[in-house]
C-alpha positions in Angstrom: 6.5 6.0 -17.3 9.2 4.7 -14.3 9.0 4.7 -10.7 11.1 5.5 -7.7 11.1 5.6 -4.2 12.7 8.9 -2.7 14.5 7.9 0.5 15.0 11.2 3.3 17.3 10.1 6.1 18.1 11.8 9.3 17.7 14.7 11.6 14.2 16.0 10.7 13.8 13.5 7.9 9.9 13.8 8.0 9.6 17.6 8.1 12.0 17.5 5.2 10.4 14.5 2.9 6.9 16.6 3.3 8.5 19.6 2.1 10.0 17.9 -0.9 6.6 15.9 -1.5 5.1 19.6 -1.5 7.7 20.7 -4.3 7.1 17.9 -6.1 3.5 17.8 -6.4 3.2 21.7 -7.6 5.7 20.6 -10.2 4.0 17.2 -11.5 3.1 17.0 -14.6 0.5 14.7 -16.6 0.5 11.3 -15.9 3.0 12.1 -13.0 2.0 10.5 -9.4 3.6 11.7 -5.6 2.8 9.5 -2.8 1.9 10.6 0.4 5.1 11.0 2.7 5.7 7.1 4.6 7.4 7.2 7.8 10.0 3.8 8.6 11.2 4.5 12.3 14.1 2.7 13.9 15.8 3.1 17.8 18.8 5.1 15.0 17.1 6.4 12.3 13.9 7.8 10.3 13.2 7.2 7.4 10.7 9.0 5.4 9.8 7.3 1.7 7.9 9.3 -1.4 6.8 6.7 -4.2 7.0 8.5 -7.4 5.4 7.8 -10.8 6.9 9.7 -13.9 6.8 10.2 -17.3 10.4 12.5 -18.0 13.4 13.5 -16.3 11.9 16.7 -15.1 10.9 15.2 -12.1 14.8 14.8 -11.7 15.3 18.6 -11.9 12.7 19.2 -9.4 14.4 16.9 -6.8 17.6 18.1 -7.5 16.8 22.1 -7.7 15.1 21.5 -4.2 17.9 19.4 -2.8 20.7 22.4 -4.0 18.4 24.9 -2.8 18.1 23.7 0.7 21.1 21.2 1.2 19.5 20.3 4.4 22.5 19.7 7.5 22.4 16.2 8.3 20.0 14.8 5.9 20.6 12.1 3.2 17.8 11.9 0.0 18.5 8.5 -1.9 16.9 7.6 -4.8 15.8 3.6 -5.3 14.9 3.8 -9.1 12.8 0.8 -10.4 15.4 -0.9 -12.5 17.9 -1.2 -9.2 19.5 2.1 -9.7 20.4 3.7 -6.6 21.3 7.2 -6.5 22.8 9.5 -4.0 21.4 13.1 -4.7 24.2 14.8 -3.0 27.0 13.2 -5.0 25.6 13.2 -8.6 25.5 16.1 -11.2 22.1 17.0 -12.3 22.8 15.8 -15.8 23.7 12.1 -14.1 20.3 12.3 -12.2 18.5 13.2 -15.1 19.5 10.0 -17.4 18.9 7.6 -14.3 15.2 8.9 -14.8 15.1 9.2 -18.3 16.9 5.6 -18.6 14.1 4.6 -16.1 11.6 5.9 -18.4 12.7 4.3 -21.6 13.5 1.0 -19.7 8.8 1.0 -19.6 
């Protein structure tokens, strides 16, 4: 199993995060765990945090087949893997995203 923490940033960041959290608990699969969406406010910014437990990189292809669906104006979805690994969604292939899971995976 890893973990991550699924970062939304910006205009609409919590409407966003829930929509995402949706998508990602009709995909989950055995063993697979979506927190409920966690709003961090400051006077600039929202942030809205999903904690994620998984057991494959398919849980990479659902973030990433939501975030190229959508690519929502003015939003930013980082993911903090467990190991360190920080990822930018919107500048990684899907192939990259799924090794940083499946590296987070094998790393348990």
């Amino acid at each position: 199993m890893g973990s991550a923490t699924v970062e939304v940033s910006g205009v609409d960041a919590a409407q966003w995060a829930a929509e995402l959290r949706a998508t990602l608990v009709s995909k989950a699969r055995p063993g697979d765990n979506v927190s409920s969406v966690e709003l961090q406010r400051s006077p600039e910014l929202v942030v809205a945090v999903i904690g994620l437990v998984f057991a494959g990189a398919q849980t990479a292809k659902t973030i990433w087949d939501w975030w190229h669906s959508h690519r929502p104006e003015g939003i930013t979805v980082t993911i903090l893997v467990s190991d360190g690994t920080q990822v930018d969604v919107s500048v990684v292939s899907e192939a990259e995203l799924e090794i940083v899971f499946q590296r987070a995976v094998s790393r348990r």
